[in-house]
C-alpha positions in Angstrom: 120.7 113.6 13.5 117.5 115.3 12.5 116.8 118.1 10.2 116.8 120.9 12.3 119.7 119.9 13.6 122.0 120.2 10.1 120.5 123.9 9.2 122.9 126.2 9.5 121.1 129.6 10.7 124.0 132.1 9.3 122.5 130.4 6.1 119.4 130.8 6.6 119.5 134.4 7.5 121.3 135.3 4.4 118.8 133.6 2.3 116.2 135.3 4.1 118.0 138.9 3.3 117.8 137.6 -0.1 114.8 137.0 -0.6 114.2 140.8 1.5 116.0 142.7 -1.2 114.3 140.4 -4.4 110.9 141.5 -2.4 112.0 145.1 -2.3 113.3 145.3 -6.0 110.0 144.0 -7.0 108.0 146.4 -4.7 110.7 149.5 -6.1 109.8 148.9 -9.6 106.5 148.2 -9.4 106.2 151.7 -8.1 108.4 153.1 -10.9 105.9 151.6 -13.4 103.3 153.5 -11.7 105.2 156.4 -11.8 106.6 157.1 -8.1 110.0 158.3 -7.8 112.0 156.3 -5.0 114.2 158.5 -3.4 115.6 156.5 -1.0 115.9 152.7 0.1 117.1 151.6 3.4 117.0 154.7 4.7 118.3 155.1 8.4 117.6 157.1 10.9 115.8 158.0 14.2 116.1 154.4 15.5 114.7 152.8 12.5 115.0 151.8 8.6 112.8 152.7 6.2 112.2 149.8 2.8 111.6 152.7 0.4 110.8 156.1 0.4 109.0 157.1 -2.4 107.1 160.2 -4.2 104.8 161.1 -6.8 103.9 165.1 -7.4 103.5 166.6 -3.9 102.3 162.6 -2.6 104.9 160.8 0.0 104.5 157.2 0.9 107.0 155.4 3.1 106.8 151.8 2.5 107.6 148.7 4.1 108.1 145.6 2.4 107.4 142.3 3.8 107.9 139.4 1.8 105.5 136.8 3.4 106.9 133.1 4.3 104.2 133.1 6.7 100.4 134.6 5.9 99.1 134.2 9.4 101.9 135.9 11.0 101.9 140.0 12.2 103.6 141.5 9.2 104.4 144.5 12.0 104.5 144.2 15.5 104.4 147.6 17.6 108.0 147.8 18.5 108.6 147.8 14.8 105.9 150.5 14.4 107.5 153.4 16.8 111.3 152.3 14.9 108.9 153.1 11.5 107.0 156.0 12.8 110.3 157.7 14.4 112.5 156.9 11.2 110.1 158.8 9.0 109.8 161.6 11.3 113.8 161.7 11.1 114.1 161.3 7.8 111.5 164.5 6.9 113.2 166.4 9.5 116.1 165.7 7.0 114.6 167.5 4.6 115.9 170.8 3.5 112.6 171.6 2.6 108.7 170.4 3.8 107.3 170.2 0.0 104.8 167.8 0.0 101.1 167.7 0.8 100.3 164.0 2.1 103.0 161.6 3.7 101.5 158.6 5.0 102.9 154.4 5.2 102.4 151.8 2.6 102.7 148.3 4.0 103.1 146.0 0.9 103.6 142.0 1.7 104.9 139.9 -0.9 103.5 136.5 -1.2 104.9 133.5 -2.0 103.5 133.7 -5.9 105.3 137.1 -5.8 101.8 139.1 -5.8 102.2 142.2 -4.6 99.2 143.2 -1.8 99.1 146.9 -0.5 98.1 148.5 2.6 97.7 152.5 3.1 98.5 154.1 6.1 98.4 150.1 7.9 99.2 151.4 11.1 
């Protein structure tokens, strides 16, 4: 029986969930140490999830975490982008108030030495 064969893909989905959540721990307290407050993490709504919401002064990023198995693949694909875009829109329609000056994305992949490489406003 080969290889592929004897994986078990519940298995390998939970591992990859794990390694998700380890990526965004490291992404959340990276932005901590920089002095962003993350207000929320999984946040869903609007058809979509957002990683982590996070602000600093009047300053609001949304960020998506990717942890990278694969550096050649599309971290995003378009579908994923509307699911992104509308989930922020939902979320600051959530809002009891509009207080900040600049929301924009952060795409931030994490590589398999568990660097950290950030993109503003990626799509």
């Amino acid at each position: 029986m080969s290889e592929s064969n004897l994986r078990d893909p519940h298995a390998e989905r939970v591992a990859a969930r794990l390694r998700g959540v380890a990526a965004e721990d490291r992404v959340a307290d990276d932005l901590q140490t920089r002095g962003w407050r993350v207000l929320n993490r999984n946040w869903r709504g609007g058809g979509g999830e957002l990683d982590l919401v996070a602000r600093r002064g009047d300053v609001l990023r949304f960020v998506e975490v990717k942890q990278r198995a694969d550096p050649e693949a599309d971290p995003v694909r378009p579908a994923q982008v509307r699911r992104l875009r509308a989930a922020a829109q939902a979320w600051m329609a959530s809002q009891a108030t509009e207080d900040w000056s600049e929301a924009c994305f952060w795409l931030v992949e994490v590589d398999a030495w568990n660097e950290l490489q950030w993109c503003l406003d990626p799509f």
